[in-house]
N, C-alpha and C positions, 0 to 999 in steps of 0.2 A: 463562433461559439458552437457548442457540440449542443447537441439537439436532447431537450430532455428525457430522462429515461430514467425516473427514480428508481425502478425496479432492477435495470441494470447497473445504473449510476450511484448503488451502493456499496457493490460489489467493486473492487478493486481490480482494475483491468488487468488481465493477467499476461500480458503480453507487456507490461509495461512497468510491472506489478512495485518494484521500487524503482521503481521512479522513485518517488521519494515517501512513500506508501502515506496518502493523503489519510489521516484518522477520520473518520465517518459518522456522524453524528448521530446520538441517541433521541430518546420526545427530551428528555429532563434538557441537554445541550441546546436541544432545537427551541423549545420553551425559551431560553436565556437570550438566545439569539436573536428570536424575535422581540422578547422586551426590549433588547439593546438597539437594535433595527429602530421600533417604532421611538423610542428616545430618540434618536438622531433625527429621524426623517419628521416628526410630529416638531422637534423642538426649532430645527431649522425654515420649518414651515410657517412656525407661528414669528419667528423672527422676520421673514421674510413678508409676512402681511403684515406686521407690526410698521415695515420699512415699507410698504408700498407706495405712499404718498409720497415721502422722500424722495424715493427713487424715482418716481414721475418729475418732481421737479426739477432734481439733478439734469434729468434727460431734457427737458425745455433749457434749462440754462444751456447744456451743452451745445441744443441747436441751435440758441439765439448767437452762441459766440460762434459755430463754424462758417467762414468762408463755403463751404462746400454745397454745392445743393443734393448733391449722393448723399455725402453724411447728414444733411440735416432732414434729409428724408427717412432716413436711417433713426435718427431718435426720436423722430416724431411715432416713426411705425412703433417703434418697440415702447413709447410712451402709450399710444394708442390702447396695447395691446395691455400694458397695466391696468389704464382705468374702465376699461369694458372688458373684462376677458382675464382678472388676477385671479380668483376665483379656482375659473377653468384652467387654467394654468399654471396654478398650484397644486392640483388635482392630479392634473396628468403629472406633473415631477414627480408628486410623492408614489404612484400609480407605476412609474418607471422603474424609480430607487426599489420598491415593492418587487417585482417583476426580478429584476438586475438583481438582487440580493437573494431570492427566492431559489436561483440557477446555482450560488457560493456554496450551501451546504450537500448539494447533492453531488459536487464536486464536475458541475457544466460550465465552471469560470474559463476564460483563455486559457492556455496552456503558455506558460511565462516563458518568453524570449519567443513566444512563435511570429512573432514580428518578423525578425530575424533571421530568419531561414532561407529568404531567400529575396534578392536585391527588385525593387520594381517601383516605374514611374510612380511620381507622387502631387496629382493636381494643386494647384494653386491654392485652389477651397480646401481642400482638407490635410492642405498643409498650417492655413491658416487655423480652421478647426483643431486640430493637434494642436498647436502650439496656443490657443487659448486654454484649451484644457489645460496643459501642461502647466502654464503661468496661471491660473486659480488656483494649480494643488498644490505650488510651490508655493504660492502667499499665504497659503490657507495651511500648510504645514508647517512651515515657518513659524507660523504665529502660535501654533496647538503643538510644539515641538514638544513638552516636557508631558505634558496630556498622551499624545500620541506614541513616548515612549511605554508608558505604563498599557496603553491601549494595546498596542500591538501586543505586545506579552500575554496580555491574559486572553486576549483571542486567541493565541496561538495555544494557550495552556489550556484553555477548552475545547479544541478543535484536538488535543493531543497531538501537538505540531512540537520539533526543535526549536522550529523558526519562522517566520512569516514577514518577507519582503512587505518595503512599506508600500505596493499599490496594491498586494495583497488581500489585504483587510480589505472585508466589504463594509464595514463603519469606516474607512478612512475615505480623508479627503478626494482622493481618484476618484471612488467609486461615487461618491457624492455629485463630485462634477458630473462627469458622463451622464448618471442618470440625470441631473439638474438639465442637461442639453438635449437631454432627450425627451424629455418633458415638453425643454419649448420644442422640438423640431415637431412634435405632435399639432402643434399650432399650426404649421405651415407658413412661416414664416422665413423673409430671403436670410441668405446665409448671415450678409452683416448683421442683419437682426436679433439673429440668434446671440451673435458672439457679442454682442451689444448688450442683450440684457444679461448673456451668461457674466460679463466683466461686471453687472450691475449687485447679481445675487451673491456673488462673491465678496465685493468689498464691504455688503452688508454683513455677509455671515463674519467674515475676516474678523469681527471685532468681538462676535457671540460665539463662537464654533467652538473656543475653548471650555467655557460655562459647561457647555452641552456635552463635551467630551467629558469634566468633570463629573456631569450626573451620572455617565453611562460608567464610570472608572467605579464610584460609586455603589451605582447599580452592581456591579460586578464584584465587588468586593463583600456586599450583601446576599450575595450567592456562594461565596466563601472560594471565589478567584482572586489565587495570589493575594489575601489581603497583607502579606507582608513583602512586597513586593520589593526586591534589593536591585540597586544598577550593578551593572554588570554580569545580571544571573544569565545574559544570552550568551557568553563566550564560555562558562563553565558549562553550560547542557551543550555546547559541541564539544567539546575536550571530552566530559564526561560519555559523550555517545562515539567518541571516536575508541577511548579505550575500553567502553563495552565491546564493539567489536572487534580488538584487537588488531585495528590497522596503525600499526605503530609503524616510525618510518624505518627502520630496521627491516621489518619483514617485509614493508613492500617494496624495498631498493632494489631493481632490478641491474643495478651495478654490485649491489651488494651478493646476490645470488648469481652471477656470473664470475664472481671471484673465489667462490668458497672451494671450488675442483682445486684448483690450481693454487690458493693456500694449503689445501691438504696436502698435497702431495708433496709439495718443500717439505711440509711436517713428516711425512714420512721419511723422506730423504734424509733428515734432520737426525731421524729416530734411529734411522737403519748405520746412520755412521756415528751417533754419538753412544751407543754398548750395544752388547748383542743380549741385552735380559729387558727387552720390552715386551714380551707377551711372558705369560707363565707354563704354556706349552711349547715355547721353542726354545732350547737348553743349547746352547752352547753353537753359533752358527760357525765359528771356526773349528770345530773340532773334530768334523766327521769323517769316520773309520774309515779306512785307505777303502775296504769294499766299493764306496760310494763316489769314489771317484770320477768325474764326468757323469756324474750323475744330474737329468736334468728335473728339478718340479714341474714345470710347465707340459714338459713332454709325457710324465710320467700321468699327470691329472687326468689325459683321454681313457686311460684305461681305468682311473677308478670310476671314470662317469660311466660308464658299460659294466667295472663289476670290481674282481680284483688285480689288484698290482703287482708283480713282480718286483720284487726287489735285488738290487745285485747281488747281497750275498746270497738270494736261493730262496729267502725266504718271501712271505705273500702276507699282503697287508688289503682289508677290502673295508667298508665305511658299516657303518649299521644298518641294516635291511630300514628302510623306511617306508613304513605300512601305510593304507590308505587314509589312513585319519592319524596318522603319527607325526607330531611336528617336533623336530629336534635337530637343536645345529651339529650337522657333523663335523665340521667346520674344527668346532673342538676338540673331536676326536681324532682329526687329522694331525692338528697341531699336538698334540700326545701319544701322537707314534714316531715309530726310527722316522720315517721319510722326512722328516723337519730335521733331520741331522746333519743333510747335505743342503738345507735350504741354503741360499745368500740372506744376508743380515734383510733387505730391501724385499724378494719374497717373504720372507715372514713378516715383516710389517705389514704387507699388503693381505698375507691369509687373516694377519691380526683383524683389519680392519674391517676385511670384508664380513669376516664372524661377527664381530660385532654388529657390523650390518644387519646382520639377519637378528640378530637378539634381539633388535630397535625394534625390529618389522614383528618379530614372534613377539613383543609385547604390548603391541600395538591394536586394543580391548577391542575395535571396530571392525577386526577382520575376523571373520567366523574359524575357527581351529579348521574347518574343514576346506577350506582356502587355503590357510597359512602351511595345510598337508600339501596342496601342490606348489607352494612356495619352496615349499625346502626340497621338493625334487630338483628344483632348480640351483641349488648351491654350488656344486661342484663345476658347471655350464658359468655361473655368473663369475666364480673366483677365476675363473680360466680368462672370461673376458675382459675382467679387470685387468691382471696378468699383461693379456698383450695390447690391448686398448688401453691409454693412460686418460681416453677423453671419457670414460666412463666417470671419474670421480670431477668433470669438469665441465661437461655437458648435460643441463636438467633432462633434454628430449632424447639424450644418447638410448639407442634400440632397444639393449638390455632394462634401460631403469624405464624405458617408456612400457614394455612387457610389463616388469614387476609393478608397477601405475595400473596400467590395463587390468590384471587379476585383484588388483584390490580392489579398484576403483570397482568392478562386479559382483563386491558383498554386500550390496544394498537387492540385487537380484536371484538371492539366494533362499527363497523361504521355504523352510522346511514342509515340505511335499515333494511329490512325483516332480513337478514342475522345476522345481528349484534341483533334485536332483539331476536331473537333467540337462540340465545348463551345467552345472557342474563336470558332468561328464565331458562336455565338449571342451572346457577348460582341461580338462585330465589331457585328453587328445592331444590339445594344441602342443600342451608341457612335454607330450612324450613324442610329438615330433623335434619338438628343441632336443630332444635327449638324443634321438636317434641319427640327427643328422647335425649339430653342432663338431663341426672340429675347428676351424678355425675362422670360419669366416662369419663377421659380424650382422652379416643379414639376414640371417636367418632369426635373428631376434625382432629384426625391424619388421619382416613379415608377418612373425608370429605376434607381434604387439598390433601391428595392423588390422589384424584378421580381431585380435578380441577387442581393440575401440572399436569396431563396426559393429561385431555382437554387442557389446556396451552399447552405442549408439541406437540402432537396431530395438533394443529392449528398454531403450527409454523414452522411443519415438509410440514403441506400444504399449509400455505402461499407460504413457500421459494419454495415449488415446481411450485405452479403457478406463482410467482413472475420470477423464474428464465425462466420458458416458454413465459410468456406475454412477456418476456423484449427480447427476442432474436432479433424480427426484429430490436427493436430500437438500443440495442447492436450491432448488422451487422451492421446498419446505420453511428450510430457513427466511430465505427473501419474504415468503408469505409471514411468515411469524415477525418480522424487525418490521414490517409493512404495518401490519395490528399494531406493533406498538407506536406507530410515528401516524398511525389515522387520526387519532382524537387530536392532534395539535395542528395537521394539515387541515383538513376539513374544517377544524375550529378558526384556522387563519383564513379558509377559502370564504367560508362565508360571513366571518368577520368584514373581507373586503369588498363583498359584494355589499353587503348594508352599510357601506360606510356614509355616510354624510346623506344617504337615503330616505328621506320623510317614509317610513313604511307602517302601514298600521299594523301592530300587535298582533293581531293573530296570521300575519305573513309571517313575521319577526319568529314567532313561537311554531310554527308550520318548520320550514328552515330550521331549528335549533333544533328541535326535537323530532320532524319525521323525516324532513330531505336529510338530515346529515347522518340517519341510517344509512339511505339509499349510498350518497359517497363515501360513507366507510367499507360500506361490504366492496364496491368499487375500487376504488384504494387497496382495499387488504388482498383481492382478487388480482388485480395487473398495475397497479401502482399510479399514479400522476399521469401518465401519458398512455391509460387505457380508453379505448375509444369511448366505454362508458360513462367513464368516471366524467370528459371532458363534456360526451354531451350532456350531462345531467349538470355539470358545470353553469354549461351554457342556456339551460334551459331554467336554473335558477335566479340566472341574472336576469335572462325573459322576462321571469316572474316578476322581479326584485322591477324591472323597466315598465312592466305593463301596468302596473297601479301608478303609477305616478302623474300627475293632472295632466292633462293633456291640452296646452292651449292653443293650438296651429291644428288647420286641417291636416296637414299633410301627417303630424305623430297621429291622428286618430284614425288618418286611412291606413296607416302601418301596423295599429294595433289594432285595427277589425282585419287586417292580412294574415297575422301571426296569430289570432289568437285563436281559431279551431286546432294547428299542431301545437302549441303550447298547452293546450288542454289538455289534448291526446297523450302526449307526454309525460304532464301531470298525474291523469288517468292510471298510465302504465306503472311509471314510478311507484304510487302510491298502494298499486295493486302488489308492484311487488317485494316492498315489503309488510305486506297483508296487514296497512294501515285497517282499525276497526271500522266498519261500513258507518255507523252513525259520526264518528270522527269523519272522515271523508266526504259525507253529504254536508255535514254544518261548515269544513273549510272551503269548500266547492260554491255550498250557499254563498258562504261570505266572499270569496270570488267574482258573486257576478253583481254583489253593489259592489266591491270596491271597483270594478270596470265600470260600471255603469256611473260612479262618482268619478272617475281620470276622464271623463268621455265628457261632463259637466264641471269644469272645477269653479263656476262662479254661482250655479246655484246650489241650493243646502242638500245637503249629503244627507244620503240614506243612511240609516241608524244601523249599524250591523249587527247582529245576532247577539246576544250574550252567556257565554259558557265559563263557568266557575273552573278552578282550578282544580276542585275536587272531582268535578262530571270527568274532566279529561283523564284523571288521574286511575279514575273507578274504570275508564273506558280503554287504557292504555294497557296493552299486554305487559307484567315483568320481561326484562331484557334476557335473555336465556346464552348463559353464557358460553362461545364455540372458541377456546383458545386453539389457537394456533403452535405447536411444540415443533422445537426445534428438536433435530434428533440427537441429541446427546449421549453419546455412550459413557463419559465420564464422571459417575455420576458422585460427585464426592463435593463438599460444605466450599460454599462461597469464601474465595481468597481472598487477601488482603487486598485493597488496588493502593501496590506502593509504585512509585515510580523510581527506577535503579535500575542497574546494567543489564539483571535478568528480564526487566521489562521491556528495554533497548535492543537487547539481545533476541528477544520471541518478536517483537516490533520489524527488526530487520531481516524477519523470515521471509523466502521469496518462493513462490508455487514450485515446485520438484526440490526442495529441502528436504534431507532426510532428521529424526528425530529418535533418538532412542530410549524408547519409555522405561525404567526399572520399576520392579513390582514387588511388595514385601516379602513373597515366595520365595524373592531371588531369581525370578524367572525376567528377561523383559521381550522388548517387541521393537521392529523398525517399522517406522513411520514415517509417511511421504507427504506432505502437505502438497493438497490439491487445490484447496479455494479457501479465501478468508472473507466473511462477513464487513460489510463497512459498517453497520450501525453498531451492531454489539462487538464487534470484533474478535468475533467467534472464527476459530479455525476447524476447518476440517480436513482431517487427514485418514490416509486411506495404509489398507496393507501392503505388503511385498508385491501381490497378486494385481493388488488395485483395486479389489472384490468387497472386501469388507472394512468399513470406515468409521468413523466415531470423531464427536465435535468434542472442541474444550475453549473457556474462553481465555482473551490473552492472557487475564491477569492469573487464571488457574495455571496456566501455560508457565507463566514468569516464575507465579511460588516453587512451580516442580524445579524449573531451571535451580534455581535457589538452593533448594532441598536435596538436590542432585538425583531426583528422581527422571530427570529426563535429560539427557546429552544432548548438544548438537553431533550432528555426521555432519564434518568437513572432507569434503570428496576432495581432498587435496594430495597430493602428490607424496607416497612415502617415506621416498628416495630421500627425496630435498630436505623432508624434516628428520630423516634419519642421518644425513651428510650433517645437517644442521649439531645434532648430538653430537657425532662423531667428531666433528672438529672441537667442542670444549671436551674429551675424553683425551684426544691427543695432545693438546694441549698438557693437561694434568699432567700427562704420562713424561713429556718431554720436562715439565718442569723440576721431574723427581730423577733424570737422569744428568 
């Protein structure tokens, strides 16, 4: 079990980040969980003292009949330990299930299948242990099977989960056992023992455990989970999460994308011999004027990528000057001069294609114009290498299309400043060595693609470094603020369980509710569950909550004359800081030392303790002076809908370095890099081009804008591919009309 760390353990590992992006619980969530919790564990509890004499006698019968003197020492002990010690060892179950369940929402449960990772001897004992457990959850599910289906759902529909395996659930049966065994192992009891009474509380609940799940289904449907709950709504929210993110098996067939080169190009072949009027710029591939005789395309392309062409009859043909911010296929205007006169049918299909190429890529809204400017420097260099490479339209990683990948894939590090001009320039660079030294050989593309996935790599090894350092104060910030909001229901549950079933006189009770659970809220909202504060002050309540209690053995009265000068000290500090009123302080102090002075005598008559009205405290108690905690919000616009749909799936399945692109009603928008996401609110925070400047929005803001089309996702995905992808239904068309 990973060790807790509410403060970090709300926060969604970012190293791991979907995994399966665990939803993170809000107070209002965490509220329901614990009602649902103590339902279980309170309801299973009382069944099981209801059954305790029972099961004592079961356990005598079972001894009288075994043959064995092991086993019948075996039900004797675990009988033993019901009628002296049920008590206490229903305390500890419920104290464990408490503890075990406490670890589920912060997201410290196992990590599923980690069993599994790797193969290792397995003793005799705790093979036996396993396999009891195993056999309670399975009679005990078995039985609550139609219960457990509606269970599971609506925990998972409050946790904002797809889905949630059945040992999952910290209300299911698993987690029941385990805790239930850990309860007795707190006893100290031999291993048979254990598994002896654990087969005993089972067969009890086996018959109650459904009731109890009823209440909590109940429960939860009075909180307005799922109350119309349909079977088979789990295989519709994966269908429907599969094609919010559009992994349809089409696009992810990697059979299917290794075939599309090598369909195209039949299709070409197809085009090139079935007329010669498949493009609207190549007229007539049989008919070209004796001038052009052995005239070659291929050959002829080097000299327009350098400037212009010579043509045989004398005359000179050169492509459109392409200025530094100018994007325009010339591609088209090749195909609308003489030089396509002497093409072959099969080059002009291929200039066809490749133009349209570029049309795909020039429309393609995610590339800045000022990119798609050194894109189309590249036209002339890429038709050439289609030309004489055929693996260009049949290889996704071929040099050329991993190049034109590389210069797109770097418009997410392009923002407009100094900075981003300059990265730009080293792209201009790289483009005008391809120009200067392409003639025929193909690696000069794979270098130059090399060289800019490095610079790509490179500037997104430094983005996330600054990104993850800018964003730290706002990170603190936030974790501080979702901390404020889950204190009043932790610390309400913390010192709920330290009074639990504790005879404590009232004004501890009232001390505790009203002045320590300042103390571990500012605790709490300060470093979270696992601040060294927060635990001693924890720990120094339960002191408290232990030091009044009768005391009848020397040995607890020399333990509480040991503990009790630092327990005071403590007190002392605590109460000083937070600047309890000095007349409060002395009357709980007073009362203090009879209630010690009473655990120290509990047989003769107790001292009378002080008496202070509800109003004196009231008059004496500062107004609470309220210090919120703000998360840093730049988005500052009217609380959205919380619908749950594809747009919700869609923001849901966002992973740290996601780009996002916001549109603004100016018409103006912004790229955006998601850096860290909140687990309680589920607040994202995303950062600039730079990484500099950042601003939060929550999911569900997030989902409405998806919706509204006010913000895109950036799919950093391959051009090429989805431009082959068009290409092949255009040819297609084309060939059907010829």
């Amino acid at each position: 079990m990973e060790p807790e760390m509410p403060d970090n353990s709300v926060v969604v590992n970012l190293n791991q980040f979907e995994r399966t992006r665990r939803a993170q619980v809000s107070a209002e969530t965490l509220s329901v969980l614990h009602g649902s919790r103590d339902l279980l564990i309170e309801g299973a509890a009382r069944v099981l003292t209801r059954q305790a004499e029972a099961m004592e006698n079961t356990l005598l019968a079972m001894a009288d009949r075994t043959p064995l003197l092991d086993a019948r020492n075996t039900y004797y002990a675990a009988q033993g330990i019901l009628n002296k010690q049920a008590n206490e060892l229903l305390s500890a179950c419920k104290e464990a299930y408490c503890q075990a369940f406490s670890d589920f929402p912060h997201n410290r449960e196992k990590a599923s299948g980690s069993e599994l990772l790797e193969l290792s001897l397995v003793d005799d004992h705790d093979f036996e242990i396993t396999l009891a457990v195993d056999k309670a959850t399975s009679r005990l599910r078995y039985n609550c099977a139609e219960e457990l289906v509606a269970l599971d759902a609506r925990i998972a529909h409050l946790l904002g989960r797809t889905d949630l395996s059945e040992n999952d659930n910290p209300l299911g049966p698993r987690a029941l056992c385990e805790a239930l065994l850990d309860g007795i192992a707190s006893m100290q009891p031999e291993q048979d023992t254990r598994i002896v009474l654990l087969n005993q509380f089972d067969l009890v609940l086996t018959t109650e455990l459904a009731h109890i799940y009823q209440s909590i289904n109940r429960f939860l449907i009075d909180h307005g989970i799922l109350p119309d709950l349909k079977v088979g709504a789990k295989n519709r929210t994966q269908n429907t999460a599969a094609a919010a993110t559009g992994t349809t098996s089409a696009s992810a067939s990697p059979a299917t994308q290794g075939q599309t080169g090598g369909d195209m190009f039949r299709l070409f072949e197809q085009l090139a011999g079935g007329s010669g009027h498949v493009s609207a710029g190549a007229g007539g591939y049989g008919g070209a004027p004796a001038a052009f005789a052995g005239f070659n395309l291929l050959d002829s392309l080097g000299q327009l990528q350098s400037g212009a062409m010579t043509l045989p009859d004398g005359g000179r043909f050169e492509l459109p000057l392409l200025e530094a911010a100018t994007v325009h296929n010339v591609l088209r205007s090749l195909q609308q001069s003489p030089v396509m006169q002497a093409a072959s049918p099969l080059d002009a299909v291929l200039v066809d294609a490749v133009a349209m190429l570029f049309d795909v890529v020039f429309d393609e809204v995610s590339i800045p114009d000022r990119l798609k400017a050194q894109i189309a420097r590249l036209q002339i260099p890429v038709l050439k290498a289609a030309m004489l490479d055929r693996n260009f339209f049949s290889q996704p990683n071929h040099p050329v299309r991993r190049m034109l990948d590389a210069i797109a894939t770097l418009a997410v590090h392009l923002p407009d400043n100094e900075t981003g001009n300059a990265r730009l320039e080293t792209i201009s660079q790289v483009v005008s060595r391809v120009l200067d030294s392409f003639e025929q050989d193909i690696a000069v593309f794979d270098s130059a693609a090399a060289e800019l996935e490095a610079i790509s790599a490179t500037l997104d090894d430094t983005l996330e470094e600054t990104v993850d350092a800018s964003l730290q104060e706002d990170i603190a910030q936030i974790r501080q603020s979702e901390r404020a909001e889950l204190a009043p229901v932790i610390v309400h549950d913390f010192i709920n369980r330290a009074l639990r079933d504790q005879p404590v006189a009232d004004a501890v009770r009232e001390f505790l509710r009203r002045d320590w659970a300042q103390l571990l809220t500012m605790d709490y909202v300060d470093a979270g569950e696992q601040g060294a504060h927060f635990n001693s002050h924890v720990e120094t309540m339960r002191e408290l909550v232990w030091s009044v209690q009768p005391k009848a053995d020397m040995d607890a009265r020399l333990m509480l004359v040991r503990i009790l000068p630092g327990l005071l000290k403590r007190l002392r500090e605590g109460t000083a800081e937070i600047a309890l009123p000095q007349k409060l302080s002395d009357r709980f102090f007073a009362t203090l030392v009879i209630l010690h002075a009473n655990a120290v005598r509990p047989n003769a008559q107790p001292v009378p303790l002080p008496d202070i009205t509800p109003e004196e405290i009231e008059a004496l108690t500062p107004a609470p002076v309220a210090d919120p905690v703000a998360a840093p919000v730049s988005e500052a616009e009217p609380a959205a809908p919380e619908v749950e749909d594809e747009f919700s799936l869609r923001a849901r399945a966002l992973n740290k370095g996601d780009w996002v692109e916001f549109h603004y009603d100016d018409g103006t928008f912004r790229w955006a890099r998601l850096g860290w996401v909140s687990g309680i609110r589920n607040t994202y925070l995303f950062s600039d081009q730079d990484g500099m400047n950042s601003f939060s929005i929550s999911l569900h803001r997030l989902a409405d804008k998806l919706r509204r089309g006010e913000a895109v996702l950036v799919e950093r995905k391959s051009i090429t591919e989805s431009a082959f992808g068009k290409l092949m239904n255009l040819f297609r068309q084309k060939l059907s009309h010829v």
